[in-house]
C-alpha positions in Angstrom: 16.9 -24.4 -40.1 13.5 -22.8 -40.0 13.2 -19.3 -38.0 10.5 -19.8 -35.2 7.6 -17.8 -36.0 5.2 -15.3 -33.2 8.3 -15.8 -30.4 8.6 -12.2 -29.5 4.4 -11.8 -29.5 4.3 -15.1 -27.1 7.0 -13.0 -24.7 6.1 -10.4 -24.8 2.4 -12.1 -24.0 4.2 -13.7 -20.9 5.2 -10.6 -19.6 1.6 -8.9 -19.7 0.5 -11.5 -17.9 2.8 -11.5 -15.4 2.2 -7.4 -15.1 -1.3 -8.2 -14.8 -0.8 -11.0 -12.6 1.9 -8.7 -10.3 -1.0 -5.8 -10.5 -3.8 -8.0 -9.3 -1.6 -9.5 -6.5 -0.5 -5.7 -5.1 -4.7 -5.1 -5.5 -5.2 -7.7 -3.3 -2.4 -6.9 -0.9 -4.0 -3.5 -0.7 -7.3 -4.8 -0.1 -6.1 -7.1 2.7 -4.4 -4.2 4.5 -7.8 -2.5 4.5 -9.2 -5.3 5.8 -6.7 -6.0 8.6 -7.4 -2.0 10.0 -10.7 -2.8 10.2 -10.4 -5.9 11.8 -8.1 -4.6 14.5 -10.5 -1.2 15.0 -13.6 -4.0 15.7 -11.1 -5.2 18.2 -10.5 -8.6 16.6 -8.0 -10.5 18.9 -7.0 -13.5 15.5 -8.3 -11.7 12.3 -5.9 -9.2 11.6 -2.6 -11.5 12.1 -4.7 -13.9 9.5 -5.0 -11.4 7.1 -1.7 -9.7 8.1 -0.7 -13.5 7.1 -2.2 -13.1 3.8 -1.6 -9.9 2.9 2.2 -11.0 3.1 1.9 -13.8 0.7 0.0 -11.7 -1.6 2.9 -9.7 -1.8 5.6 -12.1 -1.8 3.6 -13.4 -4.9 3.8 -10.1 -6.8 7.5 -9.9 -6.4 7.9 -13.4 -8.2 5.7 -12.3 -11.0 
């Protein structure tokens, strides 16, 4: 039987992307919480439990990556 060739590259390829993936997502997450202070100092009544909303699944993304 023939040894399979560039395995550990494509892993360890995988796992940057999911770093970079997970990394991009926490960005985001920080980005939204920015966002939702604002939104709450302009006195937003909806807006900020949106992007509370989204700022949630943006994390609960990272943590599958």
């Amino acid at each position: 039987m023939r040894k399979l060739e560039g395995l550990p590259e494509a892993e360890t390829d995988l796992r940057s992307l999911d770093a970079e993936r997970r990394e991009r997502l926490e960005y985001l997450a920080d980005l939204l919480s920015e966002l939702q202070t604002l939104a709450e100092r302009e006195g937003c009544a909806k807006l900020p439990n949106l992007i509370a909303q989204s700022r949630a699944e943006a994390i609960a993304e990272s943590l599958k990556a």
